[in-house]
C-alpha atoms as an extended CHARMM CRD file, in Angstrom:
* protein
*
       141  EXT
         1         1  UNK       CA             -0.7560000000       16.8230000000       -3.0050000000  PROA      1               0.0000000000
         2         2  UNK       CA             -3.6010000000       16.9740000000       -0.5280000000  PROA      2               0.0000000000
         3         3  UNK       CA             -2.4960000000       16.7490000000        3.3210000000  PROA      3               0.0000000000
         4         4  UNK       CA             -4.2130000000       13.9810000000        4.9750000000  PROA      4               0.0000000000
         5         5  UNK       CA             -6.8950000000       15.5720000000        7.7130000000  PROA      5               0.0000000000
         6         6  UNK       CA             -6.3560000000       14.3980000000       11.4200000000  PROA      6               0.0000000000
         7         7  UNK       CA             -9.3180000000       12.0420000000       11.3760000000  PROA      7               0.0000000000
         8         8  UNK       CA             -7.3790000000       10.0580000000        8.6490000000  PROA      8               0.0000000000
         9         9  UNK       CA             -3.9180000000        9.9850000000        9.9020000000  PROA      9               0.0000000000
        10        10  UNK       CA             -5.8950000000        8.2600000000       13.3100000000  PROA      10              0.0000000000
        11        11  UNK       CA             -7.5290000000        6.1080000000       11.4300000000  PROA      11              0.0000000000
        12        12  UNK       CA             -4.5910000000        5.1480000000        9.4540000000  PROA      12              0.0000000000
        13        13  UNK       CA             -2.4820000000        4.6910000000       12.4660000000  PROA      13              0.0000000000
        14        14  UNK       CA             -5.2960000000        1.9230000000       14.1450000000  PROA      14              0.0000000000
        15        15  UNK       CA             -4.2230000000       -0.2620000000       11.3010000000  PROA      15              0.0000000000
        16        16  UNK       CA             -6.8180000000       -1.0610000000        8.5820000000  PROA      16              0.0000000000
        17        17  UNK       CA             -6.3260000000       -3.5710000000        5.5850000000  PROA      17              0.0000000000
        18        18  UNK       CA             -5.8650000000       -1.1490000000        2.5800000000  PROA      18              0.0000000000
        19        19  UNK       CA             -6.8640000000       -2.1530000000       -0.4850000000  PROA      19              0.0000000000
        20        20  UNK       CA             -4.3270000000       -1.7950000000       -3.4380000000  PROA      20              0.0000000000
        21        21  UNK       CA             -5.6950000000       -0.8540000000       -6.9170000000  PROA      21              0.0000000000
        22        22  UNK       CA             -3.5420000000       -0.7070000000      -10.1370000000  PROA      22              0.0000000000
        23        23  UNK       CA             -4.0040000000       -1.2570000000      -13.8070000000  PROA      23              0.0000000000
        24        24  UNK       CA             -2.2490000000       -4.5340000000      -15.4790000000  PROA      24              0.0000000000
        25        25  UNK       CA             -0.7180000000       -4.1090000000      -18.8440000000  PROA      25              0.0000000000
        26        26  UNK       CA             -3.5270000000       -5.0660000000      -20.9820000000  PROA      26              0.0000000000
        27        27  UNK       CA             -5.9010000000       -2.5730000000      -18.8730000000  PROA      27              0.0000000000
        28        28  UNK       CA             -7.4880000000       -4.6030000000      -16.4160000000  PROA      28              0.0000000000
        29        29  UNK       CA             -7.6780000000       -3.6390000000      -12.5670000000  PROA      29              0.0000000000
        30        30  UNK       CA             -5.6690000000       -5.3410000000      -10.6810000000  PROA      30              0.0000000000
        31        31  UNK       CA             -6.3630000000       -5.4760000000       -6.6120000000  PROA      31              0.0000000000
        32        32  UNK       CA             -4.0200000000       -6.4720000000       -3.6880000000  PROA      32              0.0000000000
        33        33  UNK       CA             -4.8270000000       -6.1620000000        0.4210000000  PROA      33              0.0000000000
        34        34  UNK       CA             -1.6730000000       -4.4220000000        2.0650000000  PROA      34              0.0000000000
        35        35  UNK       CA             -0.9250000000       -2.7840000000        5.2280000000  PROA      35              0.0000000000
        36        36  UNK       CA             -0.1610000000        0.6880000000        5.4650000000  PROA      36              0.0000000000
        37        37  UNK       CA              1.5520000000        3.3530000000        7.8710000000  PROA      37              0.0000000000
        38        38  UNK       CA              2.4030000000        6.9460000000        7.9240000000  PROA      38              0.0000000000
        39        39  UNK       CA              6.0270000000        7.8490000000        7.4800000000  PROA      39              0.0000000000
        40        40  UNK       CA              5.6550000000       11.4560000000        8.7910000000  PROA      40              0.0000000000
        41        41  UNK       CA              2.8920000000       13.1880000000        6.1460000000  PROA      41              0.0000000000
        42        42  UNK       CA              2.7560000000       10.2270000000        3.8340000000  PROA      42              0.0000000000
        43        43  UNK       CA              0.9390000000        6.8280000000        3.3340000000  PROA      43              0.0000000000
        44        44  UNK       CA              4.0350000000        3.9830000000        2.6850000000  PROA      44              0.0000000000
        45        45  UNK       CA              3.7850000000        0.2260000000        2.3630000000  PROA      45              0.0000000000
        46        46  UNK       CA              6.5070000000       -2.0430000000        2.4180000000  PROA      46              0.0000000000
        47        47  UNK       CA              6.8130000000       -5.0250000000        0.1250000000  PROA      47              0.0000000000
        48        48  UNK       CA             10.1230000000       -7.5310000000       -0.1310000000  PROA      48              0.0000000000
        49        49  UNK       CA              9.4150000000       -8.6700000000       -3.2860000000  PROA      49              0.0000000000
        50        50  UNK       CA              8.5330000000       -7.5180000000       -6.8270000000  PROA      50              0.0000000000
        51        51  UNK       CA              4.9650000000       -7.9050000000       -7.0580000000  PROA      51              0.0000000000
        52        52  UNK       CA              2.2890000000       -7.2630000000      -10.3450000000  PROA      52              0.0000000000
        53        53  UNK       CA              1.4070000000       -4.4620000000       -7.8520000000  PROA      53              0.0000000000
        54        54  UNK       CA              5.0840000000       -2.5150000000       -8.0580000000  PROA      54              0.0000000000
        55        55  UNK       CA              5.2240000000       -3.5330000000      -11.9790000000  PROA      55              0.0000000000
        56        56  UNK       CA              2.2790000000       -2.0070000000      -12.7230000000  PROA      56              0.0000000000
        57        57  UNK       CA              3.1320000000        1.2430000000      -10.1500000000  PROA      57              0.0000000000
        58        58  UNK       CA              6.5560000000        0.7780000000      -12.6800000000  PROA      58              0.0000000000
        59        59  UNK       CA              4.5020000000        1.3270000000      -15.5400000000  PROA      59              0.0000000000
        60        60  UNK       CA              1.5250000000        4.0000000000      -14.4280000000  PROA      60              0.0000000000
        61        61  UNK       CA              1.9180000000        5.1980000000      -11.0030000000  PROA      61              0.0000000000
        62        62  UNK       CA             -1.7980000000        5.6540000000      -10.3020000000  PROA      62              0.0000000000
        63        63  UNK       CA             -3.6300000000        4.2510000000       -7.7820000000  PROA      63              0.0000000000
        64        64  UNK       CA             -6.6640000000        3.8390000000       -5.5060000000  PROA      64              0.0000000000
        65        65  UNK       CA             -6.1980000000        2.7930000000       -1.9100000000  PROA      65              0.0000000000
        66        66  UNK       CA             -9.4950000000        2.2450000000        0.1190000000  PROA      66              0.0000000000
        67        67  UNK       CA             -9.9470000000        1.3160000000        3.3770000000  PROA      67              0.0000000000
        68        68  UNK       CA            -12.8380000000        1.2180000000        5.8390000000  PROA      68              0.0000000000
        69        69  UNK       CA            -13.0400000000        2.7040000000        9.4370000000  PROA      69              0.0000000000
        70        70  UNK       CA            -14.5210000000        0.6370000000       12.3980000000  PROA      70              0.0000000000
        71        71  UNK       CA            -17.8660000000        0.1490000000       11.9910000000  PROA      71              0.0000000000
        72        72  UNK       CA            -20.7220000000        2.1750000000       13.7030000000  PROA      72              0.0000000000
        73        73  UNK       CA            -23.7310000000       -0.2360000000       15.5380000000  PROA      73              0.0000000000
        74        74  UNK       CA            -26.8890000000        1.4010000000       13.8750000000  PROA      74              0.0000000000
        75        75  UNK       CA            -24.9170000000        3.7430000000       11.3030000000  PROA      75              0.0000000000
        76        76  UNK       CA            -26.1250000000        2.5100000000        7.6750000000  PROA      76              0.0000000000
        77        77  UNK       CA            -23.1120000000        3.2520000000        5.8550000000  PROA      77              0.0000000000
        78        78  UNK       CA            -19.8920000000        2.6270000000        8.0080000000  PROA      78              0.0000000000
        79        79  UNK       CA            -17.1610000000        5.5120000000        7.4300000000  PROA      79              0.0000000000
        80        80  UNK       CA            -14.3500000000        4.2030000000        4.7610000000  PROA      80              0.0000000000
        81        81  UNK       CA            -11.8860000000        6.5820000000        3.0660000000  PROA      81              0.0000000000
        82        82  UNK       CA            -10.8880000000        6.3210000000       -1.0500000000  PROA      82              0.0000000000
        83        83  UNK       CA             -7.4390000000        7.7460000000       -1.3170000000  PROA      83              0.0000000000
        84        84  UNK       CA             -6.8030000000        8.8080000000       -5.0020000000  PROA      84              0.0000000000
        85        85  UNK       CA             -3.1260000000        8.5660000000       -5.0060000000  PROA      85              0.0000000000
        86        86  UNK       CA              0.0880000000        8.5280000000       -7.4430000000  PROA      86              0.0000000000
        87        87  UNK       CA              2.6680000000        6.0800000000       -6.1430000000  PROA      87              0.0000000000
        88        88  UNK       CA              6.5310000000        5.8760000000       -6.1520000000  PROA      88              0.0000000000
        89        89  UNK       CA              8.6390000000        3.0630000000       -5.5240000000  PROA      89              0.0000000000
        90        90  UNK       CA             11.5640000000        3.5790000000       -3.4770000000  PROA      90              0.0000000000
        91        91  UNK       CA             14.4610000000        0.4530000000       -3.3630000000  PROA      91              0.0000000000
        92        92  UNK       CA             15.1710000000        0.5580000000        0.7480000000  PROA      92              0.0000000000
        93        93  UNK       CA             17.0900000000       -1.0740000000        2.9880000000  PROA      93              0.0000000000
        94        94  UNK       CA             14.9370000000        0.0480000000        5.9300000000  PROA      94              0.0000000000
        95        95  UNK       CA             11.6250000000       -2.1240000000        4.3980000000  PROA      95              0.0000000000
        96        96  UNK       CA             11.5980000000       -5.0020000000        7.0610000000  PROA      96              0.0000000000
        97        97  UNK       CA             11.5690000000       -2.3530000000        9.5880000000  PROA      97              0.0000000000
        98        98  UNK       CA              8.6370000000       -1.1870000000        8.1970000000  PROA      98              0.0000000000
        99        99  UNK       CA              7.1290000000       -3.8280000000        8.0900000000  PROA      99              0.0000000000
       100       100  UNK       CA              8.4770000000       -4.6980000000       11.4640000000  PROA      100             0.0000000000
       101       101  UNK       CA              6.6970000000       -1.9730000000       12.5710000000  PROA      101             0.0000000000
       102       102  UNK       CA              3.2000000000       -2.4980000000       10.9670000000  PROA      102             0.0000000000
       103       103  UNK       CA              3.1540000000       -5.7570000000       12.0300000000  PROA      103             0.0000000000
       104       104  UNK       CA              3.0800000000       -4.2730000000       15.7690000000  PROA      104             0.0000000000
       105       105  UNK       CA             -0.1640000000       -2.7490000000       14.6900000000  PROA      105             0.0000000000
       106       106  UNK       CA             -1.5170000000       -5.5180000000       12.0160000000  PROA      106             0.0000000000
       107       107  UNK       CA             -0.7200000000       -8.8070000000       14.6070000000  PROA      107             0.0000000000
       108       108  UNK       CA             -0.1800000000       -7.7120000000       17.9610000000  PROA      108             0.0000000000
       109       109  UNK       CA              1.8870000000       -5.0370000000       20.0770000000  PROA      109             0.0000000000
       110       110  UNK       CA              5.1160000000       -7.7310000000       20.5780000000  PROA      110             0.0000000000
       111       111  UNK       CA              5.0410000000       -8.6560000000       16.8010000000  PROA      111             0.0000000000
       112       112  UNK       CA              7.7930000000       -9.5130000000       14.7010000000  PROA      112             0.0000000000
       113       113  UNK       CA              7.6180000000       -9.9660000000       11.0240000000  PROA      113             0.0000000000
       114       114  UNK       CA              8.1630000000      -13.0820000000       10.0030000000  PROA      114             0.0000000000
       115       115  UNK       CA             10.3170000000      -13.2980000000        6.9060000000  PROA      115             0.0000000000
       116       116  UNK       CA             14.0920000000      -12.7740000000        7.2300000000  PROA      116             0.0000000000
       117       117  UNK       CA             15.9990000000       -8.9660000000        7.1240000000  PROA      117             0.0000000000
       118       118  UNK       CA             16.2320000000       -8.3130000000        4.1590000000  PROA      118             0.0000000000
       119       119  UNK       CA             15.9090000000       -5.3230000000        1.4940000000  PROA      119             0.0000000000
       120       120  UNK       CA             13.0510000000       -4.6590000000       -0.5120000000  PROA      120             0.0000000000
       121       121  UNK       CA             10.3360000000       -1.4900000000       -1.6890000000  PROA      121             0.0000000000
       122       122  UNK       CA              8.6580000000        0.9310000000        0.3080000000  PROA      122             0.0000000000
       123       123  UNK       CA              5.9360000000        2.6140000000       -1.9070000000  PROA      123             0.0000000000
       124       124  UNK       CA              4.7430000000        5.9600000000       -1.2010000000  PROA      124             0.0000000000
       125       125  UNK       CA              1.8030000000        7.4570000000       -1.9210000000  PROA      125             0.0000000000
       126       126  UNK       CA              0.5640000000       10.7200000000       -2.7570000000  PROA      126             0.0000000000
       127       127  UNK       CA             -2.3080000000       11.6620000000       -2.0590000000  PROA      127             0.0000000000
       128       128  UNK       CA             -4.2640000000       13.7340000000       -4.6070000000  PROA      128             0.0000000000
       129       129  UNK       CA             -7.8530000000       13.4940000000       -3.8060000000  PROA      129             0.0000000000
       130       130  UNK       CA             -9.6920000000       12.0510000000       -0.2640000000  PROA      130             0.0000000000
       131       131  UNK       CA            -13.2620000000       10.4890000000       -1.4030000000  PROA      131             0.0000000000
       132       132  UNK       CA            -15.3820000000        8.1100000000        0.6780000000  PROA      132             0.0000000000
       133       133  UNK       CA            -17.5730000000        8.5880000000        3.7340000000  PROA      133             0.0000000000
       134       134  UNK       CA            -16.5950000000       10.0590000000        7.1100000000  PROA      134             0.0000000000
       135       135  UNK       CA            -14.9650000000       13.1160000000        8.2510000000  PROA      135             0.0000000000
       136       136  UNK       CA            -11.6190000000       13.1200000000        5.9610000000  PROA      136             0.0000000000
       137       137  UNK       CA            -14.3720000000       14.0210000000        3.4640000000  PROA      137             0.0000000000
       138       138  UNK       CA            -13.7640000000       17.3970000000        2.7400000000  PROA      138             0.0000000000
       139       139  UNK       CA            -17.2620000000       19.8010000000        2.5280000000  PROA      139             0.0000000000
       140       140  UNK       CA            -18.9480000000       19.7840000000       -0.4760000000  PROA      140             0.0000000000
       141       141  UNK       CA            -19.8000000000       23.6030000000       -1.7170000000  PROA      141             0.0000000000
């Protein structure tokens, strides 16, 4: 597990689109844009029904999530982050309020999600390797 560098957990916490990659069943990629959040050290996402994305974290729990940072007026390549990751899927109660709370961040500040209470998934991530462009980066030797 790699611990997520301050510059990340910031960026995470503005609220980018992440986006989801898992292998199908016959071996092709399969790609899906989610939010995210931090639930204390780790990347979640909440999901209230049983996607390709949670059958294929069923079958082979790795995964990319990317996601890009603001971008920079006059910087050629804008900052993104490529979070090499193995995922779990947790049954919770608790998932509208997560995504009761990202939707305070995804939509606006007096949000509510939309869809009824209801249980569903919250999958965490762990986070093996940080690749992309920006300061999360770590130093190359």
């Amino acid at each position: 597990m790699v611990a997520l560098p301050g510059e990340l957990t910031d960026l995470v916490a503005t609220g980018p689109l992440a986006h989801l990659s898992t292998v199908n069943a016959d071996g092709s990629p399969q790609v899906s844009v989610i939010w995210i959040g931090l639930d204390g050290d780790d990347v979640v996402s909440g999901h209230l029904n049983w996607y390709a994305k949670l059958r294929n974290i069923e079958r082979d729990p790795r995964v990319v999530l990317s996601l890009q940072a603001p971008r920079e007026p006059g910087v050629f390549l804008s900052p993104y982050a490529v979070l090499h990751a193995r995922a779990t899927i947790e049954h919770s109660d608790a998932t509208w309020d997560l995504l009761n709370r990202l939707a305070k961040v995804y939509v606006a500040p007096d949000a509510e999600f939309p869809a009824p209470r209801s249980p569903g998934f919250v999958i965490r991530y762990t986070v093996e390797r940080i690749t992309g462009v920006g300061p999360w980066v770590p130093a190359r030797d």
